[in-house]
C-alpha positions in Angstrom: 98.2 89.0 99.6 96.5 88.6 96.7 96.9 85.4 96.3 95.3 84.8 99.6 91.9 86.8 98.1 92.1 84.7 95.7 92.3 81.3 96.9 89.3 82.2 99.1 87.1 82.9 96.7 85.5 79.7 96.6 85.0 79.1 100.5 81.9 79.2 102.1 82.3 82.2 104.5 79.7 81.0 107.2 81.0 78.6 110.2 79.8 75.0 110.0 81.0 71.7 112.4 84.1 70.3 112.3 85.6 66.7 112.5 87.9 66.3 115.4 89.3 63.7 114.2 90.7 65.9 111.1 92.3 68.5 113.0 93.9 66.5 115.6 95.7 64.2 112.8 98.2 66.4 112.2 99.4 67.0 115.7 98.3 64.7 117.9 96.7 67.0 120.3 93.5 69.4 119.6 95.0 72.7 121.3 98.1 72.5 119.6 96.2 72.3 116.2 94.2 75.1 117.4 96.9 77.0 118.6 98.5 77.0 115.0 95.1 78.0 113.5 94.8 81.0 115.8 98.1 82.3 115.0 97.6 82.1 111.0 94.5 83.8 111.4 95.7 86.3 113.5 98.6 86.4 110.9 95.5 86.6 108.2 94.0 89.2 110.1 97.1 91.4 109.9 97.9 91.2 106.7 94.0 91.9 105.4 93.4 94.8 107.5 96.7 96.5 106.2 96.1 95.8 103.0 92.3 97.5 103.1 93.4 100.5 105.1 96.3 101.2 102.5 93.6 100.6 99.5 91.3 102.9 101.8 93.9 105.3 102.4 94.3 105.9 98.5 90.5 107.5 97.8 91.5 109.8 101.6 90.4 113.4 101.2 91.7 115.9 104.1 89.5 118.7 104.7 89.0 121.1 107.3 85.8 120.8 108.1 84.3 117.8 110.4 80.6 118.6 108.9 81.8 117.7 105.2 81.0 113.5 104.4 81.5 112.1 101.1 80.7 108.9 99.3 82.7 107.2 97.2 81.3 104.6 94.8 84.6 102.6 94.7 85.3 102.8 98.2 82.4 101.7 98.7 83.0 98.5 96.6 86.2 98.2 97.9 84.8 97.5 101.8 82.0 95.1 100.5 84.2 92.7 99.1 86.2 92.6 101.9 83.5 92.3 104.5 82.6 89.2 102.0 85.4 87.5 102.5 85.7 84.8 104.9 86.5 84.7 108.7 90.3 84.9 109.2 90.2 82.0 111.3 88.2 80.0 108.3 90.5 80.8 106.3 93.1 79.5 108.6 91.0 75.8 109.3 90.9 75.5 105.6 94.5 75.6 105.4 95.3 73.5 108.2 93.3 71.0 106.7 94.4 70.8 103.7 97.8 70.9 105.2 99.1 74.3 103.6 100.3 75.2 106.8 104.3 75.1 108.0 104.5 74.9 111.7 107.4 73.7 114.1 108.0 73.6 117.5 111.1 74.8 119.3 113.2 73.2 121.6 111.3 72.3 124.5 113.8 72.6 127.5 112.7 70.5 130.6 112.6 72.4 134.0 113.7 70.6 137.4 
């Protein structure tokens, strides 16, 4: 997973147009190359949110008391850089683009 934050660094995390003509190349047919995008992201999606609750879960303190709030500095830092990364489903263009992306398609059976 950390290679993911890593290789994300450098993308632009705000949505902007894209060519058509790019993300239909690969399969011929613009909803199944948006199909595969929405499943990586949703993949991406997964895998992030785990991976902040269990770095979240680490600075937990259990007490008794519902009145009782505190801050902590790293948590904190912690949620800001992932609320800076990108969109999953940025993410998930980019790679489709740049053709990072396995995707196959199973048997399709005809019915009579």
């Amino acid at each position: 997973m950390s290679d993911i934050k890593n290789k994300v660094q450098g993308l632009d995390p705000n949505v902007r147009a894209r060519d058509i003509g790019q993300l239909v190349s690969g399969t011929s047919n613009v909803y199944e190359s948006l199909n595969v995008i929405t499943k990586r992201a949703r993949q991406l999606a997964v895998d992030l949110k785990y991976e902040l609750h269990n770095k979240l879960e680490e600075f937990a303190v259990s007490s008794d008391t519902i009145e009782e709030v505190s801050e902590n500095k790293e948590q904190i830092e912690i949620s800001k850089f992932y609320e800076r990364l990108p969109n999953p489903v940025i993410i998930a263009t980019e790679e489709f683009l740049n053709d990072e992306l396995y995707y196959r398609y199973n048997d399709r059976k005809k019915r009579r």
